[in-house]
SERO-4910 file (N, C-alpha, C, O; in steps of 0.05 Angstrom, whole numbers):
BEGIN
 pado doro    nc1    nc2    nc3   cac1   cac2   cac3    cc1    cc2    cc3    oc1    oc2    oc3
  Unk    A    424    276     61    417    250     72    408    253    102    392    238    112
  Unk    A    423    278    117    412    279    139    389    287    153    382    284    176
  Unk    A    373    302    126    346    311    135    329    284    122    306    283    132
  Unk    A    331    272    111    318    251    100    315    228    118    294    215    120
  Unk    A    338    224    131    338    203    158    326    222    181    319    208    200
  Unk    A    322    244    185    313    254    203    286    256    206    274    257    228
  Unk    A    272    255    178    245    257    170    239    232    177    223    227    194
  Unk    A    251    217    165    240    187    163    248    170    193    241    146    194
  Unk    A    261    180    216    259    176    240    237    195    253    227    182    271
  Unk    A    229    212    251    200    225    258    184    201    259    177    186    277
  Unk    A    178    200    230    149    184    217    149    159    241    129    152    253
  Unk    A    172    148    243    177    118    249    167    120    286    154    104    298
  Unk    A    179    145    297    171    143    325    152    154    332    145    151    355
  Unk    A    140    167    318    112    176    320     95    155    318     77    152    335
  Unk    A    100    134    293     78    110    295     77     93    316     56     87    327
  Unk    A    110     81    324    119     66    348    107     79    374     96     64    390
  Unk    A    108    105    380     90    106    398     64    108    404     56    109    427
  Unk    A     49    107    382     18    101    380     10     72    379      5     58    360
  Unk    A     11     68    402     -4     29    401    -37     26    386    -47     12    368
  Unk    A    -47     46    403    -92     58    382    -81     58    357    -96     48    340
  Unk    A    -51     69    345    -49     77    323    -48     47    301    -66     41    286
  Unk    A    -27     34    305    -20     10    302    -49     -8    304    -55    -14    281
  Unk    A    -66    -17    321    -79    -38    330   -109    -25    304   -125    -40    293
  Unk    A   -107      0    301   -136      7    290   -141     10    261   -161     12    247
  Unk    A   -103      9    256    -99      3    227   -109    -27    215   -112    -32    192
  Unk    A   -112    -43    235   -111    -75    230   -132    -87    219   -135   -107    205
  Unk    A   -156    -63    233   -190    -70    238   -197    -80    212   -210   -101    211
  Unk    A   -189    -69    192   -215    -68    162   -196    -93    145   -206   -106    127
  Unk    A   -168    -97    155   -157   -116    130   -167   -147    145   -175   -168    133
  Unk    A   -164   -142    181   -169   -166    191   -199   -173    188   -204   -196    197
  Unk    A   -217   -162    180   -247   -166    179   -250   -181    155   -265   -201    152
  Unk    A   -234   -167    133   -235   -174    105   -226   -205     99   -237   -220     83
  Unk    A   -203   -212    118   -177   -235    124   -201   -249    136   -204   -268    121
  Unk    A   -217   -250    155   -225   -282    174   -259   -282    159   -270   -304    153
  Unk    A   -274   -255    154   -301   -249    146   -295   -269    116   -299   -293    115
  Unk    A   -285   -256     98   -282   -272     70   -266   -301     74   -275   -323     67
  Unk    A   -243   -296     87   -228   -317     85   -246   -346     90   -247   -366     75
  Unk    A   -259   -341    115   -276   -370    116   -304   -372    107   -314   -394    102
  Unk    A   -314   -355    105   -339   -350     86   -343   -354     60   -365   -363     52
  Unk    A   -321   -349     44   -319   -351     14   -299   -375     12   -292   -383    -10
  Unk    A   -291   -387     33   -272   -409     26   -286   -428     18   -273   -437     -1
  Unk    A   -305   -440     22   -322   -467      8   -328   -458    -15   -321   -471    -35
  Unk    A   -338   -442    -19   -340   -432    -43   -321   -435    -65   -325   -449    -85
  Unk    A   -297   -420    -61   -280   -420    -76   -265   -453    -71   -241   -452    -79
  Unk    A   -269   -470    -65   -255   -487    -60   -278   -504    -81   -267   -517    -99
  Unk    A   -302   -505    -81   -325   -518   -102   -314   -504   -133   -311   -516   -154
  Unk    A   -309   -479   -129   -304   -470   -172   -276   -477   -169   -267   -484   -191
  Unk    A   -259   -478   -150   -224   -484   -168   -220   -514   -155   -198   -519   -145
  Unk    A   -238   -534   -154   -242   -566   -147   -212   -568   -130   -193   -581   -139
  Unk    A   -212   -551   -103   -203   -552    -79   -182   -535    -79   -162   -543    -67
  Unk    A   -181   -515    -89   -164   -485    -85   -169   -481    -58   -187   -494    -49
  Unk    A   -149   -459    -36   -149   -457    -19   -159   -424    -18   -144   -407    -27
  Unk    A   -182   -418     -8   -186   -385    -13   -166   -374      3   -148   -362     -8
  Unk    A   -165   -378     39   -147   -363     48   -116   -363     44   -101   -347     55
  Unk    A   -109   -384     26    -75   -373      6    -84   -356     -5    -77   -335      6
  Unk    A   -100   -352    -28   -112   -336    -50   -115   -306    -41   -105   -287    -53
  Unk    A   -127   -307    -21   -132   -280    -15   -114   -266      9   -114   -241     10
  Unk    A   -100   -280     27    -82   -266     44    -54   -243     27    -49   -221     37
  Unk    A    -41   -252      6    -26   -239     -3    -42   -197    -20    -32   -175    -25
  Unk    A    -78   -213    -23    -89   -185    -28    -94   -172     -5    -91   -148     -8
  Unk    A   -100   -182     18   -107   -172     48    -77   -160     53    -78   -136     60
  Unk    A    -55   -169     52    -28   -165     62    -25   -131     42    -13   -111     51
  Unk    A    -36   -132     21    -33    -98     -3    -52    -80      7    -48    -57      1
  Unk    A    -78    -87     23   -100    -71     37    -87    -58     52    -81    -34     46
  Unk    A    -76    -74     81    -59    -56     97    -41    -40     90    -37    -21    105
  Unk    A    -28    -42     69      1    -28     51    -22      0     50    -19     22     61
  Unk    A    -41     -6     36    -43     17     17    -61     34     34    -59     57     24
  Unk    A    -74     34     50    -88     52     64    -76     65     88    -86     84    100
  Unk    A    -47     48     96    -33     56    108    -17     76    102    -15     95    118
  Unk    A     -4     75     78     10     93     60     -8    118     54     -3    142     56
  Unk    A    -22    109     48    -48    137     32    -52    155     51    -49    179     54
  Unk    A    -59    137     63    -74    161     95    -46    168    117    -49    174    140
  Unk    A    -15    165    104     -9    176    125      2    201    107     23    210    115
  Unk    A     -9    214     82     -9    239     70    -24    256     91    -16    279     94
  Unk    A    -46    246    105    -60    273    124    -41    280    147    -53    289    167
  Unk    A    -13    276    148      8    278    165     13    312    153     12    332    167
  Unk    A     20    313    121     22    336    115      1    360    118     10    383    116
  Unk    A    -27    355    122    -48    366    126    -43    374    152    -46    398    157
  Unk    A    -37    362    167    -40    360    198    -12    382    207    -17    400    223
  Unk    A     11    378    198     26    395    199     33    423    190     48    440    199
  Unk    A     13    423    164     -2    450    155     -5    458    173     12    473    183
  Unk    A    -32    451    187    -52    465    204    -33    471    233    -41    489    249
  Unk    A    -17    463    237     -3    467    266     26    483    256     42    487    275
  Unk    A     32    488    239     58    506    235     85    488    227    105    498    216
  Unk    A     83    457    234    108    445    235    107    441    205    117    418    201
  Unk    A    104    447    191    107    443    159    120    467    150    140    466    136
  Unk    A    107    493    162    126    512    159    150    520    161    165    530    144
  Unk    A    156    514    197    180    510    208    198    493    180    216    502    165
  Unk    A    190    472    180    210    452    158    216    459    138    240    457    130
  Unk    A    190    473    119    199    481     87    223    514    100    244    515     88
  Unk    A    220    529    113    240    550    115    273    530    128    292    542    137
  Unk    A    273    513    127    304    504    138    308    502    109    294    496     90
  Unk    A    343    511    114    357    508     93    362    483     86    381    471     96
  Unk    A    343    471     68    346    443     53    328    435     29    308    448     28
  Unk    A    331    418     14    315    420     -8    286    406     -2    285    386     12
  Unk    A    267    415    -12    249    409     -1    235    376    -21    212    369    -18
  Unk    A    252    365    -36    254    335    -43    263    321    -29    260    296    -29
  Unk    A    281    338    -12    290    317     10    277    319     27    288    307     46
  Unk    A    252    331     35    238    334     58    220    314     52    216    295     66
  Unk    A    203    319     23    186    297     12    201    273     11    182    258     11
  Unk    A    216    262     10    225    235      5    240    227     42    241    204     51
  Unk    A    247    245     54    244    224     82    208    232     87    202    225    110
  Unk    A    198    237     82    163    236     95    163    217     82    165    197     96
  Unk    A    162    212     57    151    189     41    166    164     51    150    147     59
  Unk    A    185    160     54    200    138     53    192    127     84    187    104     90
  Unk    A    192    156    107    178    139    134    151    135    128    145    115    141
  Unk    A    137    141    119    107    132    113    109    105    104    101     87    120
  Unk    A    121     98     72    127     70     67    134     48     86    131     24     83
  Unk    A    146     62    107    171     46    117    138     37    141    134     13    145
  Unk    A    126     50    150    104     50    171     91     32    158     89     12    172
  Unk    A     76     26    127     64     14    115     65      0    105     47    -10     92
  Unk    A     99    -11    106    108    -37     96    107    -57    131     99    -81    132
  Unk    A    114    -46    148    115    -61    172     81    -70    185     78    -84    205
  Unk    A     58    -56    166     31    -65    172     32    -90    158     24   -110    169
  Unk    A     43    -90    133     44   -116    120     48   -137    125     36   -159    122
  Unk    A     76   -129    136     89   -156    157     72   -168    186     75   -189    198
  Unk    A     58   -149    189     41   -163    220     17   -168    206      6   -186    218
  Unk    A      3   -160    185    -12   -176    177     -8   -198    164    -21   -219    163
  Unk    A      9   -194    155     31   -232    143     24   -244    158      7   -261    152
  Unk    A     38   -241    191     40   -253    213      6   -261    219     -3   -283    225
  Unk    A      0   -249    217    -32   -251    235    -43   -273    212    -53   -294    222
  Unk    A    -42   -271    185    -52   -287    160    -37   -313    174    -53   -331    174
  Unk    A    -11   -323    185     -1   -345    183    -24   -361    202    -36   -382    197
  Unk    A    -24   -341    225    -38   -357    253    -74   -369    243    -90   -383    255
  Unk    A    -78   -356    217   -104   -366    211   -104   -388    190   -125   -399    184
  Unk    A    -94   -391    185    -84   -403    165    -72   -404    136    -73   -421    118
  Unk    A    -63   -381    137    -44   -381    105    -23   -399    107    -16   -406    129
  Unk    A    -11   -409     84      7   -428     83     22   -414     59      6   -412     40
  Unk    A     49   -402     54     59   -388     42     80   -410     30     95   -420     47
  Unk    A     82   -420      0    103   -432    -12    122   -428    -11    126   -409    -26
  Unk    A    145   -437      3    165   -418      6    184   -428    -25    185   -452    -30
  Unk    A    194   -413    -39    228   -422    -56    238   -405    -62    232   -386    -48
  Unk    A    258   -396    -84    284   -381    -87    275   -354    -86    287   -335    -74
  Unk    A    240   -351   -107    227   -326   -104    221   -309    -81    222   -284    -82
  Unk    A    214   -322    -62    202   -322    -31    210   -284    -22    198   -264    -15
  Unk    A    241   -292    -29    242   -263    -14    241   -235    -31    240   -211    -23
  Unk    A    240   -243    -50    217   -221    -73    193   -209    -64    185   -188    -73
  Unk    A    177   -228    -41    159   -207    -32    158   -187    -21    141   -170    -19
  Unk    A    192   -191     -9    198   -151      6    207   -139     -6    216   -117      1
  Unk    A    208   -148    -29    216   -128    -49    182   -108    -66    177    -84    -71
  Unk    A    164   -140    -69    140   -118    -68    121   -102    -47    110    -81    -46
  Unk    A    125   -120    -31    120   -106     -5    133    -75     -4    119    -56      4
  Unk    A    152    -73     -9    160    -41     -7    152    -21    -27    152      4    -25
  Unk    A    147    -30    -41    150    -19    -81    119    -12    -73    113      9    -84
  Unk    A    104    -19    -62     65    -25    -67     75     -6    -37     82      8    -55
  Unk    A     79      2    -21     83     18     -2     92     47     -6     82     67      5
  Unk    A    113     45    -25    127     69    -33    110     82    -50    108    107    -51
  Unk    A     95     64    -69     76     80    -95     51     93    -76     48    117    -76
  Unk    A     38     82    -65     11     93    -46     25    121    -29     22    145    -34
  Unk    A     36    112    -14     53    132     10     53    156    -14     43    178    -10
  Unk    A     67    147    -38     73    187    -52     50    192    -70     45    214    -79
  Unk    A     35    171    -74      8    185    -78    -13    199    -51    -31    216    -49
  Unk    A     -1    183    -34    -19    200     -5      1    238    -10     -7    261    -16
  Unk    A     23    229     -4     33    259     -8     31    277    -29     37    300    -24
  Unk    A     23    267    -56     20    278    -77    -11    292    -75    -14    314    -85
  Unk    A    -30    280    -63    -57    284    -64    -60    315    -34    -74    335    -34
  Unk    A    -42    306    -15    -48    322      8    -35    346      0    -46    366      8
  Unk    A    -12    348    -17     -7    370    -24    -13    390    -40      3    408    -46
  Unk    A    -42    386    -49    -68    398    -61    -83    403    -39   -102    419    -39
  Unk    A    -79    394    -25   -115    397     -8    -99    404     31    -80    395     44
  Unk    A   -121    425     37   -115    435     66   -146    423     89   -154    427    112
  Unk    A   -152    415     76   -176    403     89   -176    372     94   -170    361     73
  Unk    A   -180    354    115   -176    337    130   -199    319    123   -194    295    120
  Unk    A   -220    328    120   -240    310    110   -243    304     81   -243    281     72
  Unk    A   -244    326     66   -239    324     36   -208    303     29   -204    290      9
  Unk    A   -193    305     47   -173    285     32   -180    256     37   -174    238     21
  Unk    A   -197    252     65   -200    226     71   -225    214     49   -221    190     42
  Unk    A   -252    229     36   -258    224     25   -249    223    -10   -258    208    -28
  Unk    A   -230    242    -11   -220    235    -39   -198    210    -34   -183    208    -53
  Unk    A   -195    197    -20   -171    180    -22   -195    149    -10   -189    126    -19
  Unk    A   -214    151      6   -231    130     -5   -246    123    -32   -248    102    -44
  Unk    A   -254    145    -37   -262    149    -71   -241    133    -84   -253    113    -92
  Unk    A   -223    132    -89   -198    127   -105   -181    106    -93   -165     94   -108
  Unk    A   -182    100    -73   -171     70    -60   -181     47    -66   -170     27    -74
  Unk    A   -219     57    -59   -227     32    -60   -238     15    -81   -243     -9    -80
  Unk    A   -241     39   -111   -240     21   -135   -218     13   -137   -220    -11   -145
  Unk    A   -191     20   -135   -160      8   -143   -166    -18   -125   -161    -40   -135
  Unk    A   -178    -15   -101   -168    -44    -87   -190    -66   -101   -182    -88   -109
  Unk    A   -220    -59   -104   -228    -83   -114   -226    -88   -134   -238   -109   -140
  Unk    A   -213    -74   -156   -206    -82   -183   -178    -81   -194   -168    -71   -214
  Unk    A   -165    -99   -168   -142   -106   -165   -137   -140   -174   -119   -149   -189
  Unk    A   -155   -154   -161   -152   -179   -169   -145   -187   -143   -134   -209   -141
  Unk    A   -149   -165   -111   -144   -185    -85   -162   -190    -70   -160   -192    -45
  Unk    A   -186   -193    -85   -209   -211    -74   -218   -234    -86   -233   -250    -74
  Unk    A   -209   -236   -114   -220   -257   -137   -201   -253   -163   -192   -232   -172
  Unk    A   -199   -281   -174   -179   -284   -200   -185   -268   -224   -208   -264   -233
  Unk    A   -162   -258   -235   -164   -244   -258   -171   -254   -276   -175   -237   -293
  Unk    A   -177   -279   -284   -178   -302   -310   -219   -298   -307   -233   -299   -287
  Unk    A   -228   -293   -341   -241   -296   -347   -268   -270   -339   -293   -270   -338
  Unk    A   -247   -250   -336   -267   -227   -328   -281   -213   -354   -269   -218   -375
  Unk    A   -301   -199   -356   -314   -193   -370   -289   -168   -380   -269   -163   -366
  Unk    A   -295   -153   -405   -274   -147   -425   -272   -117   -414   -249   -107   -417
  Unk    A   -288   -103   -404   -284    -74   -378   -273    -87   -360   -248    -84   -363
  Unk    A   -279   -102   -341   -252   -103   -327   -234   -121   -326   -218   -129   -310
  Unk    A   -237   -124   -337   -213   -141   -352   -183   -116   -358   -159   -117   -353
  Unk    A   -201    -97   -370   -179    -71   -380   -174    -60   -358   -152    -68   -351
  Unk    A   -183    -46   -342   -182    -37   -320   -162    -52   -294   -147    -38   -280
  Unk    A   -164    -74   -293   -146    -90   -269   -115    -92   -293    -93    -99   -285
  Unk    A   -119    -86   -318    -97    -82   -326    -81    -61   -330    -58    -63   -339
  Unk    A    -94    -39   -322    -82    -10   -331    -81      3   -292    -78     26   -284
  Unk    A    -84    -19   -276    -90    -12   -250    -58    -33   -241    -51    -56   -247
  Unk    A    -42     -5   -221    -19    -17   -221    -21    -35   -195     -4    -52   -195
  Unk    A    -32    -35   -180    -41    -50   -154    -42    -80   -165    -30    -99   -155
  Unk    A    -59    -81   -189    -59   -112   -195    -32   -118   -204    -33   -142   -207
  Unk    A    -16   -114   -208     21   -121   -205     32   -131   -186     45   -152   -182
  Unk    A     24   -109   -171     28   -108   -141     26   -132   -128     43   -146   -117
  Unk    A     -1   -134   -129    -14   -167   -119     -8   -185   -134      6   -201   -121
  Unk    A    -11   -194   -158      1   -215   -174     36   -218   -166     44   -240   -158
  Unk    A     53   -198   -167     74   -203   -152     77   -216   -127     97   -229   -122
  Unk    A     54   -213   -107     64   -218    -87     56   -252    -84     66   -272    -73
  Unk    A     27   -247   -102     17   -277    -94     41   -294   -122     38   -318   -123
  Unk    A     55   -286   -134     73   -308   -145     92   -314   -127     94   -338   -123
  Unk    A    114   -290   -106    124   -301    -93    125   -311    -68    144   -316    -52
  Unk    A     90   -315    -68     86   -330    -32     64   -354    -46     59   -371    -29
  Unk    A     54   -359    -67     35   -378    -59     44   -391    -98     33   -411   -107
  Unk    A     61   -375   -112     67   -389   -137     43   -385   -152     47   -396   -174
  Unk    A     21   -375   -153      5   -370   -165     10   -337   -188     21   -318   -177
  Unk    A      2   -336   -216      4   -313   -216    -12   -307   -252    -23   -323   -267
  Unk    A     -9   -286   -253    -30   -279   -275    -13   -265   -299    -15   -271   -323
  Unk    A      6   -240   -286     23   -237   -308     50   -242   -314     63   -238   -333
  Unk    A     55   -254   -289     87   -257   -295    104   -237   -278     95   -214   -276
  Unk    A    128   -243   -264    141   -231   -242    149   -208   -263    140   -186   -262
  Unk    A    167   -217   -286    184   -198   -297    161   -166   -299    167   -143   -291
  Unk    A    141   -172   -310    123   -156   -319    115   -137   -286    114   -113   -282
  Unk    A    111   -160   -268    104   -145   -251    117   -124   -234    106   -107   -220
  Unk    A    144   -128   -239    166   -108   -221    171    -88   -244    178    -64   -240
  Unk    A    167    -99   -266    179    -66   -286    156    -51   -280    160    -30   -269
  Unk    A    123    -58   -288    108    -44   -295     93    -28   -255     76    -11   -253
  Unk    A    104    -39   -238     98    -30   -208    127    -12   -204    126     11   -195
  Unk    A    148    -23   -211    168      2   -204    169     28   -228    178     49   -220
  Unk    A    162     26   -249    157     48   -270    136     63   -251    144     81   -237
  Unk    A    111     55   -251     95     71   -236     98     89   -212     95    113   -211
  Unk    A    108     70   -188    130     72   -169    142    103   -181    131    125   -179
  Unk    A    155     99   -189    177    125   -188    161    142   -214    177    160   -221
  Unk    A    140    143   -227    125    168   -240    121    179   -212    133    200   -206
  Unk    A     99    165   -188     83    189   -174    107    189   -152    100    196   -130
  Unk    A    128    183   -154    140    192   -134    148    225   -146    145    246   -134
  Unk    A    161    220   -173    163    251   -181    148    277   -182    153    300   -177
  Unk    A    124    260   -191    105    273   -187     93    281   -158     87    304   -153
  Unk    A     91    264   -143     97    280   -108    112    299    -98    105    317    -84
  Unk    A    144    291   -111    157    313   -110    151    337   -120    153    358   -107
  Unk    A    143    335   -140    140    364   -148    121    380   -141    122    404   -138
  Unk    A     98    362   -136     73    378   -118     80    386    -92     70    406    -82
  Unk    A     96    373    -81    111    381    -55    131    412    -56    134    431    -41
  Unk    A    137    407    -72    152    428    -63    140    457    -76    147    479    -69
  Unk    A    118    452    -98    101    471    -94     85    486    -67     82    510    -63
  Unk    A     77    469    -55     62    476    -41     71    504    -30     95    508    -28
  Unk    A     47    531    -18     46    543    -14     28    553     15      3    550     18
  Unk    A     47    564     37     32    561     63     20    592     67      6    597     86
***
């Protein structure tokens, strides 16, 4: 437990002291949040005869920041490759699951707290979040949609020693999961490909969870959405693990 809190206090003061780090993570969800949000709001307020787009879409903007946050702080292991501190770590006497799981868990922990300030930032524009008994179920997905990305960032970096090839294999692969998630536009009435697809895609859980427990809206159902996001959840976390501790320097 003590190298796991030790890892996962790294991750945490490393980010806390990067303010560029923090402020530049914000850029692409907050563009997505005020660009769409009021742009596509008449819109969407004409097809659902006065739906609110920016409820609709802040809870998918709030899983953007999660997940690119998480993903990309796998080039932490890249980065520590290349400078020796990865080495140093896998030779201490400790299991090297417990090395992967405090990296992973401070990465989550970094990528669940983007969520929350983009929460925050969504309130001041106008999201209006339903609050009732469910309400605090969102930090429960909030972490779960943090923890699954974060050990697929570590699962992916622990294949690859190159810094650009991971950033482009992890846009490749982010950014179909994100728009065929269902957190730009409703799942109801999609054509019968993606239709399959936003269903075999665990992100759309993710988001349907969150928008049931902030805005009561939802597509499959909570129960469905925490079994079938924490099942996934803990496949690639094993699967991280194990690529982790393969790794070879």
């Amino acid at each position: 437990m003590t190298t796991i809190y030790i890892l996962w206090l790294r991750q945490i003061k490393r980010y806390s002291r990067s303010k560029a780090r923090i402020i530049g993570s914000l850029g692409q969800p907050l563009l997505f949040l005020i660009a769409m949000g009021f742009g596509m709001g008449r819109m969407y307020k004409l097809a659902t005869n006065g739906g609110n787009y920016m409820d609709f879409l802040a809870p998918g903007i709030i899983a953007m920041g999660i997940i690119f946050t998480g993903t990309f702080s796998g080039i932490e292991i890249i980065w520590d490759r290349q400078f020796g501190f990865l080495k140093e770590t896998l030779v201490a006497p400790t299991s090297r699951i417990n090395i992967m799981l405090g990296r992973t868990l401070g990465g989550a922990t970094i990528a669940a707290c983007q969520g929350f300030i983009i929460l925050g930032i969504s309130l001041l524009v106008g999201f209006r979040p339903q609050l009732s008994a469910i309400t605090p179920l969102a930090l429960v997905f909030i972490f779960l949609i943090a923890l699954l990305f974060t050990a697929l960032g570590t699962a992916i970096a622990s294949l690859m020693d190159d810094f650009h090839g991971f950033q482009l294999i992890i846009n490749f692969l982010i950014m179909p999961l994100f728009f065929l998630s269902g957190a730009l536009f409703p799942l109801e009435d999609l054509p019968p490909a993606f239709k399959f697809i936003t269903m075999i895609n665990p992100l759309s859980y993710g988001i349907d969870g969150l928008r049931e427990t902030l805005i009561n809206v939802h597509h499959f159902g909570i129960a469905t959405d925490l079994l079938v996001l924490g099942t996934v959840t803990a496949i690639i976390m094993t699967l991280g693990s194990y690529l982790f501790s393969k790794i070879q320097l």
